[in-house]
C-alpha positions as CSV (number, residue, x, y, z in Angstrom):
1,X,13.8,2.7,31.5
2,X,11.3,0.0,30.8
3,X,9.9,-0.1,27.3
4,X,6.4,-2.5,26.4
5,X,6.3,-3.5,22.9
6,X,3.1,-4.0,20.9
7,X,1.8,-3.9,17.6
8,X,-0.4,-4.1,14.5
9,X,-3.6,-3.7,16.8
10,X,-5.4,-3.8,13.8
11,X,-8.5,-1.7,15.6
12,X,-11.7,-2.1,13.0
13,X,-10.8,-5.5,12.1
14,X,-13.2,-8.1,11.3
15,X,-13.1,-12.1,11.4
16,X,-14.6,-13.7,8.6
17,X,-17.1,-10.7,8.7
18,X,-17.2,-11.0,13.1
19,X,-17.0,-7.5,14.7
20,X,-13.3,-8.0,16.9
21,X,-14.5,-4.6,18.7
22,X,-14.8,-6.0,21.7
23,X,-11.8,-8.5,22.0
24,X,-10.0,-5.4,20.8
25,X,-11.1,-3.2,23.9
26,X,-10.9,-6.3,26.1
27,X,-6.8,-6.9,25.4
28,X,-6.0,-3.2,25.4
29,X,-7.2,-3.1,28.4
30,X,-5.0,-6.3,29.8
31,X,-2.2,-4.2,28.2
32,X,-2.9,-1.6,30.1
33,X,-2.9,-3.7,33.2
34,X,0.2,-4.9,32.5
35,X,1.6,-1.7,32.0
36,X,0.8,-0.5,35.7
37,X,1.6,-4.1,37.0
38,X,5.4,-3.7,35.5
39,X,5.7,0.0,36.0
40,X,6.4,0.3,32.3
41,X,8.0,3.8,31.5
42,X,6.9,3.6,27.3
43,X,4.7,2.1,25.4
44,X,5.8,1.5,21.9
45,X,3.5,0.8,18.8
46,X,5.2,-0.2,15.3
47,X,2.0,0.2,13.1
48,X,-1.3,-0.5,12.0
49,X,-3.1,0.6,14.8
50,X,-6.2,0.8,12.7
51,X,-7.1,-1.8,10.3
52,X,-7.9,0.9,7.4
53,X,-7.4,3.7,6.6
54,X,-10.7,5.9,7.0
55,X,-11.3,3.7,10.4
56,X,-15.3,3.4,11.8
57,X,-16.1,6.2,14.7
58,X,-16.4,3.2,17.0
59,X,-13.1,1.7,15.6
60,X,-12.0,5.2,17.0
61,X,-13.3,5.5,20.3
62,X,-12.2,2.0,20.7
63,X,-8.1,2.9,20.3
64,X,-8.5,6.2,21.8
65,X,-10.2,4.7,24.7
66,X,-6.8,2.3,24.5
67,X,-4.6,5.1,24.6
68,X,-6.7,6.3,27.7
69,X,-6.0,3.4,29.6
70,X,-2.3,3.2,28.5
71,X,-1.8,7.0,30.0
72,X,-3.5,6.5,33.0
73,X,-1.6,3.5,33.8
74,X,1.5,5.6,34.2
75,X,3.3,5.3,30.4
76,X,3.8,7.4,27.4
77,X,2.9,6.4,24.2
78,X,4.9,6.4,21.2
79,X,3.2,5.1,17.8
80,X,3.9,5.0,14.1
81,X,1.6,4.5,11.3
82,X,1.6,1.1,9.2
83,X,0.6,0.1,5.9
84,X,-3.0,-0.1,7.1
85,X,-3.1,2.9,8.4
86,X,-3.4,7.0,7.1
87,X,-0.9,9.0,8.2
88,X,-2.5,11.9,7.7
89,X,-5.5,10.8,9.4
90,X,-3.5,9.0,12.2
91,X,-1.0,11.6,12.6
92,X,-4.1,14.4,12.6
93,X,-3.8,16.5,16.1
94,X,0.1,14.8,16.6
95,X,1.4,18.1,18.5
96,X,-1.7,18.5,20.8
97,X,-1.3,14.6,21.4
98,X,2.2,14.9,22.5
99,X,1.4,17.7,25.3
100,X,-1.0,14.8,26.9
101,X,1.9,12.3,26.7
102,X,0.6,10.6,23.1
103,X,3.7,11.0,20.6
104,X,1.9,10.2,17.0
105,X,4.9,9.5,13.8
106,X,3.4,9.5,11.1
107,X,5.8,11.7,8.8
108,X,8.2,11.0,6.7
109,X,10.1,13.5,7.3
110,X,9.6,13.0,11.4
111,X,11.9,9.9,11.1
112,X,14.8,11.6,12.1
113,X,13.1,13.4,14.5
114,X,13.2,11.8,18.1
115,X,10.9,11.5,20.5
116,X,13.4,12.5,23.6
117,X,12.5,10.7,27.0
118,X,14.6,10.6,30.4
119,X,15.6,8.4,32.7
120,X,17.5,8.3,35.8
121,X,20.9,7.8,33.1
122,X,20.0,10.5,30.8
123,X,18.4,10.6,27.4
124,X,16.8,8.5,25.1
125,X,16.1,8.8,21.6
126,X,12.5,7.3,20.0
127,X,12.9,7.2,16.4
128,X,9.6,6.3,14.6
129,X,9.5,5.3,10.8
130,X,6.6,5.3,9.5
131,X,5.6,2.4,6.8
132,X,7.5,3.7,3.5
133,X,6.3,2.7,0.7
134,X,8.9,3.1,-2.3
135,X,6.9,5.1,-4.9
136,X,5.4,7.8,-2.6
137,X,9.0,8.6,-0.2
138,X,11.3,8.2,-2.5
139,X,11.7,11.6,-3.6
140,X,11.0,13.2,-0.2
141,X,13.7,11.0,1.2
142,X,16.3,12.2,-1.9
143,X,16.6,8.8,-3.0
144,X,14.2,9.2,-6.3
145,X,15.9,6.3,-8.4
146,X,15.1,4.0,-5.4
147,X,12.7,1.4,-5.9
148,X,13.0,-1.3,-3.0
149,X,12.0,-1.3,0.5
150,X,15.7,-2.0,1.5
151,X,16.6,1.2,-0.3
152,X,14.0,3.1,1.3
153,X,14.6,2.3,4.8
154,X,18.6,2.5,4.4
155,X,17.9,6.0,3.0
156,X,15.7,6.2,6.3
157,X,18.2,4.9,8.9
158,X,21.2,7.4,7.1
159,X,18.9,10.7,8.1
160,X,18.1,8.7,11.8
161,X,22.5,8.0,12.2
162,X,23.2,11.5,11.4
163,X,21.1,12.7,14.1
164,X,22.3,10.2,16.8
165,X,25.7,11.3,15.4
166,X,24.9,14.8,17.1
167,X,23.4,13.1,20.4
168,X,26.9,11.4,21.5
169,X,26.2,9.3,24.0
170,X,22.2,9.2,24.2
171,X,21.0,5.8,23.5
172,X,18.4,4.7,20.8
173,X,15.0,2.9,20.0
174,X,13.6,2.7,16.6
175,X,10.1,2.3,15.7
176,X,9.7,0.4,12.1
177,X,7.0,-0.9,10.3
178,X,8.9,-3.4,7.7
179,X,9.4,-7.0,6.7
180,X,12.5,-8.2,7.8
181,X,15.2,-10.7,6.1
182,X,14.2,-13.4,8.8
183,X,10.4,-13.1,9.5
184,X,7.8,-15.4,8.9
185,X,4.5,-14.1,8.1
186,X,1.5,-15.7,9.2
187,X,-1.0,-15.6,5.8
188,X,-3.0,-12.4,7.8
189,X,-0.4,-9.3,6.8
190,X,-1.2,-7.1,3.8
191,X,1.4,-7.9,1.5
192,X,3.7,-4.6,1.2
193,X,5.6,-5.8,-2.0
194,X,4.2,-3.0,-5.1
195,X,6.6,-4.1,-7.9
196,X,9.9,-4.8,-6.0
197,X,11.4,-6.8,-3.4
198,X,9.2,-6.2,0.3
199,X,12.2,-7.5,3.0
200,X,14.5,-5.5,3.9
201,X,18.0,-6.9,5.5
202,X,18.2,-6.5,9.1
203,X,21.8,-4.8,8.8
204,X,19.9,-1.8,8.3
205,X,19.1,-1.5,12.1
206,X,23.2,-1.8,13.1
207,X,23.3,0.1,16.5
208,X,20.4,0.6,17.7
209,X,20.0,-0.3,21.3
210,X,16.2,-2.0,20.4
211,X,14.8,-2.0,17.1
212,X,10.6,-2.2,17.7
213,X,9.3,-4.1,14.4
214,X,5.7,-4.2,13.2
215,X,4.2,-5.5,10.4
216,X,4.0,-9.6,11.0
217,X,1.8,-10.7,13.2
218,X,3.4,-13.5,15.9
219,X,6.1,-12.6,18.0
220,X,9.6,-13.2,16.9
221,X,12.8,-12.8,18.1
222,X,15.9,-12.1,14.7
223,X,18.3,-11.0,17.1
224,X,18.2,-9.7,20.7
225,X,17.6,-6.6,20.0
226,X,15.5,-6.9,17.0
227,X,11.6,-8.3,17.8
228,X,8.6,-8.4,16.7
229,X,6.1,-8.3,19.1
230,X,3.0,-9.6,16.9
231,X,-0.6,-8.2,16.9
232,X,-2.2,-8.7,20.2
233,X,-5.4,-11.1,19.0
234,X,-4.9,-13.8,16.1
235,X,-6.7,-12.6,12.7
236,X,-6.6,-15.8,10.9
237,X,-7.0,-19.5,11.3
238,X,-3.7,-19.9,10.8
239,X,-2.2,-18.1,14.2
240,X,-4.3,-20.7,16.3
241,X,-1.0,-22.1,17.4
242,X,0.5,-18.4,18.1
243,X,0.5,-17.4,21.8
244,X,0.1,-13.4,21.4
245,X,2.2,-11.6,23.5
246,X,4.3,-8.3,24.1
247,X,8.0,-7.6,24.9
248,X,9.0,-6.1,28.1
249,X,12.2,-4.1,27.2
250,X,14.7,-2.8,29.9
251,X,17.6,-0.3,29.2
252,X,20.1,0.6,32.0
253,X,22.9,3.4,31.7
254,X,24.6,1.0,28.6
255,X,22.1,0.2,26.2
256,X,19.6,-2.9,26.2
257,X,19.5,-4.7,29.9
258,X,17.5,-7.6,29.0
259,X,14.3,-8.4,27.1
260,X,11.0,-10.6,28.8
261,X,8.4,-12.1,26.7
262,X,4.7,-11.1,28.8
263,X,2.0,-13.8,26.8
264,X,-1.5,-12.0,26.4
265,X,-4.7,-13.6,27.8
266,X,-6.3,-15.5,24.9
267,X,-9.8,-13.4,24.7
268,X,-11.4,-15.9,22.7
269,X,-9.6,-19.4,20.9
270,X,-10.0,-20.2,17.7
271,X,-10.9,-24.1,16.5
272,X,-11.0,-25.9,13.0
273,X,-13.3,-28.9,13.8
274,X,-13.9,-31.6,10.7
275,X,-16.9,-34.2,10.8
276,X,-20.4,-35.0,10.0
277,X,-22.7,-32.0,11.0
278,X,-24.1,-34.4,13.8
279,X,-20.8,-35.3,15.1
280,X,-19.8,-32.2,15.6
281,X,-23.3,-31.6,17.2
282,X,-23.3,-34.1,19.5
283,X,-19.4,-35.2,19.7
284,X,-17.9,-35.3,23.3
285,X,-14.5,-34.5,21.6
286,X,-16.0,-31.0,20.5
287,X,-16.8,-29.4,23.8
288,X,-13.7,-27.8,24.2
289,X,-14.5,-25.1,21.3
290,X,-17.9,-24.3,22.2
291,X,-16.6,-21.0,23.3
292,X,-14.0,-20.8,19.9
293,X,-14.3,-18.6,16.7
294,X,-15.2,-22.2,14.9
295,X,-14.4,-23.2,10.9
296,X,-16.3,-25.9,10.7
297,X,-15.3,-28.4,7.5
298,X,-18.1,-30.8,7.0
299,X,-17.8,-34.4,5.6
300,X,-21.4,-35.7,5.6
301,X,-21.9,-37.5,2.5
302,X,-24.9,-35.0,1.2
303,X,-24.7,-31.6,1.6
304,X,-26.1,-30.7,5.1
305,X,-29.3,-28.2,4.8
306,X,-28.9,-24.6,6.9
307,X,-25.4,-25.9,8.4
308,X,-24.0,-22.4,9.5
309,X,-27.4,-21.8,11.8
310,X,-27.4,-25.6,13.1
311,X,-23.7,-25.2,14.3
312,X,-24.1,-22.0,16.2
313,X,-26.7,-24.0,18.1
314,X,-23.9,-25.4,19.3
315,X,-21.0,-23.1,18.8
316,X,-22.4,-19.7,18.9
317,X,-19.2,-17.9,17.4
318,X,-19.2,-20.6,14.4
319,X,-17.8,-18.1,11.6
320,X,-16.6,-20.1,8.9
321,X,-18.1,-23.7,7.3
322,X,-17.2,-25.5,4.0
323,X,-18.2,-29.0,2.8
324,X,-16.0,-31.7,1.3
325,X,-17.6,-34.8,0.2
326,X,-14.9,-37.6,1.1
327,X,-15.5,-39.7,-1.8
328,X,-14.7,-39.0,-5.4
329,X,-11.4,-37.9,-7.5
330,X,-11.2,-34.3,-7.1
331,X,-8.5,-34.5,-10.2
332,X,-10.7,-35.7,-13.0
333,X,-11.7,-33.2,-15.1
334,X,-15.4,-32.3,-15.5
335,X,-15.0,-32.9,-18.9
336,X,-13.2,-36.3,-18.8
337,X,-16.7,-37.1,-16.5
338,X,-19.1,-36.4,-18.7
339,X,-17.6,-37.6,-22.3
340,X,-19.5,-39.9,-23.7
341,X,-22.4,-39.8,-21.0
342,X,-26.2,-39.6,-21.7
343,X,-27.9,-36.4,-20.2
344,X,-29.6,-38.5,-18.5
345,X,-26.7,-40.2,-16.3
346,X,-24.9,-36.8,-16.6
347,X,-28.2,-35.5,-14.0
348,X,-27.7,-38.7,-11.6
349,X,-24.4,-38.0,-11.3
350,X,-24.4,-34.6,-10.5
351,X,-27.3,-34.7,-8.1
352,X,-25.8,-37.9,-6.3
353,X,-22.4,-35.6,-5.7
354,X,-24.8,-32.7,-4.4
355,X,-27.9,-34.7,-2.5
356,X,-27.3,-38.0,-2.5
357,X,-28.8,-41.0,-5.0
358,X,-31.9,-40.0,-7.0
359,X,-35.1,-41.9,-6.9
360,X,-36.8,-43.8,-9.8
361,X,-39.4,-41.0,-9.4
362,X,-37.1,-37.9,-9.4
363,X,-35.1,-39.5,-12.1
364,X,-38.7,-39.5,-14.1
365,X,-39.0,-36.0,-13.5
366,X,-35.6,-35.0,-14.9
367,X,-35.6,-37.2,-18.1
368,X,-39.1,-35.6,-18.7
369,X,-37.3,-32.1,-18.5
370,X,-34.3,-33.6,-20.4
371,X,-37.0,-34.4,-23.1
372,X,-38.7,-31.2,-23.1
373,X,-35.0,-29.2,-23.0
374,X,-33.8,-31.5,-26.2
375,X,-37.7,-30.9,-28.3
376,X,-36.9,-27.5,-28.0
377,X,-33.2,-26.9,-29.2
378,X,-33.2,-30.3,-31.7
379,X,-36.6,-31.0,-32.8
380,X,-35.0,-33.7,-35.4
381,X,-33.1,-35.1,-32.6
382,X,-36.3,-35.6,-30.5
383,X,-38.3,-36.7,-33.6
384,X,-36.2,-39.7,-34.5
385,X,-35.6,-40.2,-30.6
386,X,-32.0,-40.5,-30.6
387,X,-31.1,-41.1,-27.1
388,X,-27.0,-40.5,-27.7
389,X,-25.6,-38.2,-25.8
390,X,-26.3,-34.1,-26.4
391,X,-23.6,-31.6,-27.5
392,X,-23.9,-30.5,-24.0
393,X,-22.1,-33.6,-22.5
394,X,-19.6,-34.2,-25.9
């Protein structure tokens, strides 16, 4: 049998507040290319399918639509629901699904419960577990004075063994959305941790023929049999070195056969460009991301006016743009600054750090306001025309 392994599709996700509807439907449907290209038997999805919970209607139509092009490209489907997801609302029509080949595990207490495919050796066993978090399963898994993931998903995988104890010989894929002793996150998972310990050791898996893992979002091997397959498109700045991908997973008549790694096109690159706004305007060097989800980190020595619109002319899928002024100490306090200082001075400074140097004629205007501002609160002050520095700067 041969097994494709995705996850965490995240469907309803946005990018620095960028609809990702379209990538999404765009590499679903390259999965589901790849799924008639390599005559893949199952598809297997480890969680967070949908980015939240109550997930938009075109969030919706865009997975289903997914699924569509999965099942017409010859494989069944079998998915679990992830911290991101509901599993009521995920899991809602799960026994009509399954008669059209879409096997939904949303249930705790379907963990133990295996999907049962064929091939030309015999049986195999899809066991999907669900995302468990601690204070909700406990009890229903019998384990109420558990309080850590580990605990939880051992609790789990004992129900899971004692059914594979009464299916001798049939081999065994589990489904599991969970951090795992070994991982590295990439800064765009939803922590799971709620007042214990989030990893859980990867022991816990002992005998399973290939253990499906969701959750973290680049693709990762922690044994042979134990993967992550990473979410199809990157969802931060920080997975811009990540080549997304999905496992190709063959079993023969003894277990696990071999394991390929099938990269993903990239539907869109992502670029974190640093200059002055006009070099990045005009800079050769640039080109390359015109076409990139852009953060932009601007180092003209003023403040640029309107610099989000002025880089899309440019880079039309500019999403993110800070500025940081090269000169100046950071470190020193505010109030080490201004100790000491005349209002006055205090002004220049500031609006040299935000615009640039004042003129002699703005600087007019501003002591003029300073004046007016001091009348008011210290009329003493302003009669004897103490010039020292105000309570506001001490």
């Amino acid at each position: 049998m041969r097994i494709l392994h995705t996850s965490d599709w995240h469907i309803g996700r946005t990018f620095h507040g960028v609809d990702l509807l379209a990538d999404q439907a765009m590499v679903l449907a390259a999965i589901a290319e790849l799924v008639a290209a390599e005559s893949v038997d199952v598809v297997v999805v480890p969680g967070d399918v949908y980015d939240r919970s109550i997930p938009s209607a075109d969030a919706i139509a865009v997975c289903n639509r997914g699924f569509e092009q999965i099942r017409a490209a010859g494989a069944t489907i079998v998915a679990t629901s992830g911290n991101h997801d509901s599993p009521a609302r995920l899991g809602a029509g799960a026994s009509f699904a399954a008669a059209g080949g879409l096997h939904l595990r949303t249930r705790v207490a379907d963990a133990h419960r295996p999907v049962l495919l064929a091939d030309d050796h015999g049986a195999i066993a899809f066991y999907g577990i669900p995302y468990l978090e601690p204070e909700i399963t406990r009890a229903e898994l019998g384990v109420p004075q558990a309080h850590s993931h580990a605990e939880i998903l051992d609790a789990a995988m004992a129900r899971i063994n004692a059914d594979r104890a009464d299916r001798p010989g049939v081999r065994a894929v589990v489904l599991a959305h969970a951090f795992v002793v070994g991982g590295e996150a990439t800064g765009s998972e939803r922590s799971i941790s709620v007042g214990g310990v989030e990893t859980v050791p990867m022991s816990a898996f002992d005998g399973i023929d290939y253990v499906a893992l969701g959750h973290l979002h680049s693709p990762q091997t922690l044994a042979e049999s134990v993967r992550y397959s990473g979410s199809p498109l990157p969802y931060s700045f920080g997975e811009n070195s990540h080549r997304k991908a999905v496992w190709i997973v063959d079993l023969d008549a003894t277990g696990l056969a071999g394991v390929r790694r099938h990269d993903l096109p990239r539907v869109r690159g992502l670029s974190r460009l640093t200059g002055t706004l006009d070099e990045l305007l005009t800079g050769d060097g640039f080109a390359e991301a015109e076409g990139h989800y852009v953060s932009a980190t601007l180092t003209d020595s003023a403040r640029p006016v309107d610099p989000m619109r002025r880089l899309r002319e440019r880079f039309p899928h500019a999403v993110h743009v800070e500025w940081a002024r090269p000169e100046g100490n950071p470190e020193l306090r505010y109030r080490e600054r201004v100790h000491g200082r005349r209002d006055a001075e205090v002004a220049a400074s500031f609006l040299t750090d935000v615009r640039g140097t004042p003129s002699e004629g703005e600087m007019a205007w501003v002591e003029r306001a300073l004046a007016v501002a001091v009348s008011e609160a210290d009329p003493v002050r302003a009669a004897t025309g103490d010039g020292g520095p105000s309570e506001l700067t001490a």
